[in-house]
Biopython code that builds the backbone (N, CA, C, O; Angstrom):
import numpy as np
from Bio.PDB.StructureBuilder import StructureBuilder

atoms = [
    (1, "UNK", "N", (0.835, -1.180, 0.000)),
    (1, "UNK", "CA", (0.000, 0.000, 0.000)),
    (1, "UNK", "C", (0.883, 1.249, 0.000)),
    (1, "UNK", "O", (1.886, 1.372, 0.704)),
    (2, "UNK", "N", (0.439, 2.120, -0.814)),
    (2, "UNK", "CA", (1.427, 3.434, -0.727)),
    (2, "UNK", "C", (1.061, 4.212, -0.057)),
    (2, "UNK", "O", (-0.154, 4.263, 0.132)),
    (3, "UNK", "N", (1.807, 5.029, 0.509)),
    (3, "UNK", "CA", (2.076, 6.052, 1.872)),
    (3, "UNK", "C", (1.499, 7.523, 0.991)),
    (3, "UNK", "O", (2.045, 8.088, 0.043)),
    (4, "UNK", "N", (0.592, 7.770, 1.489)),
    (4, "UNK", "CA", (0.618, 9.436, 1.212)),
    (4, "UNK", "C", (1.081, 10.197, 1.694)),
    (4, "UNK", "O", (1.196, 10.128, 2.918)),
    (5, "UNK", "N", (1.609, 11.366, 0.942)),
    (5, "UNK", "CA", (2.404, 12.670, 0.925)),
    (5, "UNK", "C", (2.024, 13.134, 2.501)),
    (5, "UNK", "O", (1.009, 12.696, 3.044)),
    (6, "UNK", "N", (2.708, 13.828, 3.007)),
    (6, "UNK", "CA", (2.155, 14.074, 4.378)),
    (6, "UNK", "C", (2.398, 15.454, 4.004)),
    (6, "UNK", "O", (3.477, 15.835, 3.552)),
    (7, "UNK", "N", (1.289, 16.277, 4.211)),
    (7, "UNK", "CA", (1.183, 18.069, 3.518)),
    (7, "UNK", "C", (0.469, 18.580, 4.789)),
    (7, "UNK", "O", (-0.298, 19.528, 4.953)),
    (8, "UNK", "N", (0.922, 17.732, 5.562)),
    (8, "UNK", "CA", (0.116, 18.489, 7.540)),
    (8, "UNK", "C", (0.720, 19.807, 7.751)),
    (8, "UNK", "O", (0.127, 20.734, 8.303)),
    (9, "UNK", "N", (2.061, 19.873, 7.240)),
    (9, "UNK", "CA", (2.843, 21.269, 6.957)),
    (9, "UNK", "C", (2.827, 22.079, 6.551)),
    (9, "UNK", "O", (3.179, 23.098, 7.144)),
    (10, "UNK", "N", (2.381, 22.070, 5.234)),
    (10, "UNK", "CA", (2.024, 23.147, 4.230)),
    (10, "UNK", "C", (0.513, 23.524, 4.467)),
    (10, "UNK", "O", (0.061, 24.660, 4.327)),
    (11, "UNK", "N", (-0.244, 22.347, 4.867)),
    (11, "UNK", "CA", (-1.662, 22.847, 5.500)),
    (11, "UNK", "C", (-1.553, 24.328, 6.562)),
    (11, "UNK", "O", (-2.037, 25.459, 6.595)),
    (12, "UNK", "N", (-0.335, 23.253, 7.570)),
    (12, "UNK", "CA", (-0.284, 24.651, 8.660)),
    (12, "UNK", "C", (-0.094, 25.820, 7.954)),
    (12, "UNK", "O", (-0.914, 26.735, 8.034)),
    (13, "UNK", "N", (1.177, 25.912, 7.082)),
    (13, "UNK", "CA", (2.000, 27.264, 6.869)),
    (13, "UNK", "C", (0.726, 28.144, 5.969)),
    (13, "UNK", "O", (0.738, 29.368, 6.098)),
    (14, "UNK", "N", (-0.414, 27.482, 5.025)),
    (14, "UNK", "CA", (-0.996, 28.394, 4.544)),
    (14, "UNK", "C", (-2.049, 28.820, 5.090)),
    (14, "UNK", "O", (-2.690, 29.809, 4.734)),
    (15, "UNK", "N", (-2.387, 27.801, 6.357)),
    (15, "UNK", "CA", (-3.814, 28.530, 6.996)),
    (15, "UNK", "C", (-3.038, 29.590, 7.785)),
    (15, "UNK", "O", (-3.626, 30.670, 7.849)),
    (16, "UNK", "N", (-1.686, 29.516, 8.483)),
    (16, "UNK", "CA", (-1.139, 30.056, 9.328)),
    (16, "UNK", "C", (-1.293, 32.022, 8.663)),
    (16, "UNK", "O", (-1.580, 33.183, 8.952)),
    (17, "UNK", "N", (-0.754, 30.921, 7.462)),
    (17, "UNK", "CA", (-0.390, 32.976, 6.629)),
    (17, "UNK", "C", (-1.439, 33.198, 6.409)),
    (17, "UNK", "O", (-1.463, 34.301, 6.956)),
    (18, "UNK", "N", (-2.431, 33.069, 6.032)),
    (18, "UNK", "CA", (-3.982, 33.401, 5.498)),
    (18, "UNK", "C", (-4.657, 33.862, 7.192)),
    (18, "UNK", "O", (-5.170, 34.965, 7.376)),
    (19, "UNK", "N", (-4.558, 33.006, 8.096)),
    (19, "UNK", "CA", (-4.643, 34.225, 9.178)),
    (19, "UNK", "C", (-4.359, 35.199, 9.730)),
    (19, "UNK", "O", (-4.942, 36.019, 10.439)),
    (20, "UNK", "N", (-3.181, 35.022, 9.266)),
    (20, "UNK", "CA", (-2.375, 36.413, 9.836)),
    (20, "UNK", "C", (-2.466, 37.807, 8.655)),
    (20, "UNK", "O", (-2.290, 39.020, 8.773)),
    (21, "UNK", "N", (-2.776, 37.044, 7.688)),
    (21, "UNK", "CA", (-3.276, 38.647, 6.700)),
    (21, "UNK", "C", (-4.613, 38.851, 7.051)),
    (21, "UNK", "O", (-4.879, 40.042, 7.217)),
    (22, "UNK", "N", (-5.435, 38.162, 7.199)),
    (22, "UNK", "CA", (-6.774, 38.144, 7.645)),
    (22, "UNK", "C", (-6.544, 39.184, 8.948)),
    (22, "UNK", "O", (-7.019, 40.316, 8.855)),
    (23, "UNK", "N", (-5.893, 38.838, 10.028)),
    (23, "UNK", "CA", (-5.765, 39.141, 11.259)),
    (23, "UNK", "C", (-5.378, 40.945, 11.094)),
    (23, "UNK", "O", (-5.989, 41.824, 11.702)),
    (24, "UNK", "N", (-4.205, 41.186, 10.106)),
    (24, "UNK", "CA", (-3.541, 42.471, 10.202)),
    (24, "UNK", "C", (-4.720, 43.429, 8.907)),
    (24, "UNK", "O", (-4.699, 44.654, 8.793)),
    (25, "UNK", "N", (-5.484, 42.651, 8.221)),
    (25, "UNK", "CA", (-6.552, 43.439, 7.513)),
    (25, "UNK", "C", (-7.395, 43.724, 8.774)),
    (25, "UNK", "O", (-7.412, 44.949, 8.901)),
    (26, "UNK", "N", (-8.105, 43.138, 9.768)),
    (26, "UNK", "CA", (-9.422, 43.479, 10.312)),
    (26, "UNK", "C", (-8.474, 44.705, 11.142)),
    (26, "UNK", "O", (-9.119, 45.715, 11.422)),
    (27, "UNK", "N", (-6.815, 44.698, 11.611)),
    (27, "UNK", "CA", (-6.497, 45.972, 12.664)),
    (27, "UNK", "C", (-6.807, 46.858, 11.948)),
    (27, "UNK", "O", (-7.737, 47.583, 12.301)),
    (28, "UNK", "N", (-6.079, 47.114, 10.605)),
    (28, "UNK", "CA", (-5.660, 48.088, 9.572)),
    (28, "UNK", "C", (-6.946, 48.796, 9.802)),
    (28, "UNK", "O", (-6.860, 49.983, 10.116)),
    (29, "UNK", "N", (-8.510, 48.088, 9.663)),
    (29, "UNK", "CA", (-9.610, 48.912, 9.127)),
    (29, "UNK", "C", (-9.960, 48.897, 10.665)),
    (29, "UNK", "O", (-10.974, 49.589, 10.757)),
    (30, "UNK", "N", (-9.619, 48.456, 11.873)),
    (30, "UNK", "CA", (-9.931, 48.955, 13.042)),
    (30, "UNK", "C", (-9.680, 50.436, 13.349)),
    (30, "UNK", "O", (-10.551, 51.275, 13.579)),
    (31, "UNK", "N", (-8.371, 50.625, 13.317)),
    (31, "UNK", "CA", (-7.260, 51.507, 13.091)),
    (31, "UNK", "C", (-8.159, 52.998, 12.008)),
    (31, "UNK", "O", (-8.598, 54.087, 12.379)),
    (32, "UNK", "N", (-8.122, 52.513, 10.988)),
    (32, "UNK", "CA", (-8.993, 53.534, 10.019)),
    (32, "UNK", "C", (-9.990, 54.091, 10.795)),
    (32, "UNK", "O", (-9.943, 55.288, 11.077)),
    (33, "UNK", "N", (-11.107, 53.203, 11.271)),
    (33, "UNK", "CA", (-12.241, 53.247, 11.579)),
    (33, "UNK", "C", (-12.004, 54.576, 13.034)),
    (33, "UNK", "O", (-12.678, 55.605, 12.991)),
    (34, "UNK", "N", (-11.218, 54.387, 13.944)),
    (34, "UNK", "CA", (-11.036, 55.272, 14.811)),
    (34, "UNK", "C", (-10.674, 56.444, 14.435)),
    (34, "UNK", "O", (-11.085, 57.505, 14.903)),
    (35, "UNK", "N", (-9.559, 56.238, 13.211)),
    (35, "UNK", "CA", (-9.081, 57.684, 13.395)),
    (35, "UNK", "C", (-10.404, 58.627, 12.265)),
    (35, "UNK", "O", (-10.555, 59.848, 12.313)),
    (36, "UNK", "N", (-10.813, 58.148, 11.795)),
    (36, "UNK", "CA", (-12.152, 58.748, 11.011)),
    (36, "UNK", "C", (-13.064, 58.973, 12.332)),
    (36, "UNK", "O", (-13.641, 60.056, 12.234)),
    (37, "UNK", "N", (-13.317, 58.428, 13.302)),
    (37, "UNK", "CA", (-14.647, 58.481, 14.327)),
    (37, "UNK", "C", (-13.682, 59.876, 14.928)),
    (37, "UNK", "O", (-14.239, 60.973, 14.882)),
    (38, "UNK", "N", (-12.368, 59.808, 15.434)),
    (38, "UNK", "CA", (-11.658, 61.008, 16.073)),
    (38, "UNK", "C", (-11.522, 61.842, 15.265)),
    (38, "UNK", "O", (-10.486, 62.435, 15.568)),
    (39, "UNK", "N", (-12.176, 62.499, 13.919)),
    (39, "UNK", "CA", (-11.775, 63.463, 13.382)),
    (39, "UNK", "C", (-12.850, 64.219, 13.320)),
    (39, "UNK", "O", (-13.866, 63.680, 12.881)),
    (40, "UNK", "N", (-12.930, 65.899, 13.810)),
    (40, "UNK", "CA", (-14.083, 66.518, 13.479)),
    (40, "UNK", "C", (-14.859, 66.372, 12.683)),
    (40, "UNK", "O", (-14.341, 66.285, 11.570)),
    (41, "UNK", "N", (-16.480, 66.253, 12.687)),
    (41, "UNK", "CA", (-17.149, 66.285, 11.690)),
    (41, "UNK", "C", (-17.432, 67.581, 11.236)),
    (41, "UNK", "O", (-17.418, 68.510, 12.043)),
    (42, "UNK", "N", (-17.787, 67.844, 9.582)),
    (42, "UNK", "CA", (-18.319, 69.006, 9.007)),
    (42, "UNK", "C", (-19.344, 68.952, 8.964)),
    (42, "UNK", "O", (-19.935, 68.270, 8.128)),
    (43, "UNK", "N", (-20.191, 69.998, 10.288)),
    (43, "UNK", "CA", (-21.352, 70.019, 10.047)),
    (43, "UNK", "C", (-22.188, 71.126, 9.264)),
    (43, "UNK", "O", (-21.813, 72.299, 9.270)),
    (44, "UNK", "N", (-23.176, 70.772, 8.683)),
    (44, "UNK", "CA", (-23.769, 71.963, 7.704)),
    (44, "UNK", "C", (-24.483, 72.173, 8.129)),
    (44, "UNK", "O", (-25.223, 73.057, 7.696)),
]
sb = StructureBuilder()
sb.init_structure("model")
sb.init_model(0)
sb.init_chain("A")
sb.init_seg("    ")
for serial, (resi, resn, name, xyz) in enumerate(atoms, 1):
    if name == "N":
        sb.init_residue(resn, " ", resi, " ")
    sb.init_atom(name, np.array(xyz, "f"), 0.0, 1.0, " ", f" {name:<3s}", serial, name[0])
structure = sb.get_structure()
């Protein structure tokens, strides 16, 4: 019987990176989101 490829590794490394861009997109627009709420509004 043949042995399959063992890719338990590369599983990790791409969910790993795909969270961590995931992770530093939701600060980035956290980040946005405040400094837009801290900036005077123009009111008319």
């Amino acid at each position: 019987m043949e042995q399959l490829p063992d890719t338990f590794l590369n599983l990790f490394g791409g969910y790993s990176a795909l969270f961590a861009i995931l992770a530093l997109y939701i600060f980035s627009l956290g980040r946005r989101v405040a400094r837009l709420e801290s900036r005077p509004r123009d009111e008319k």
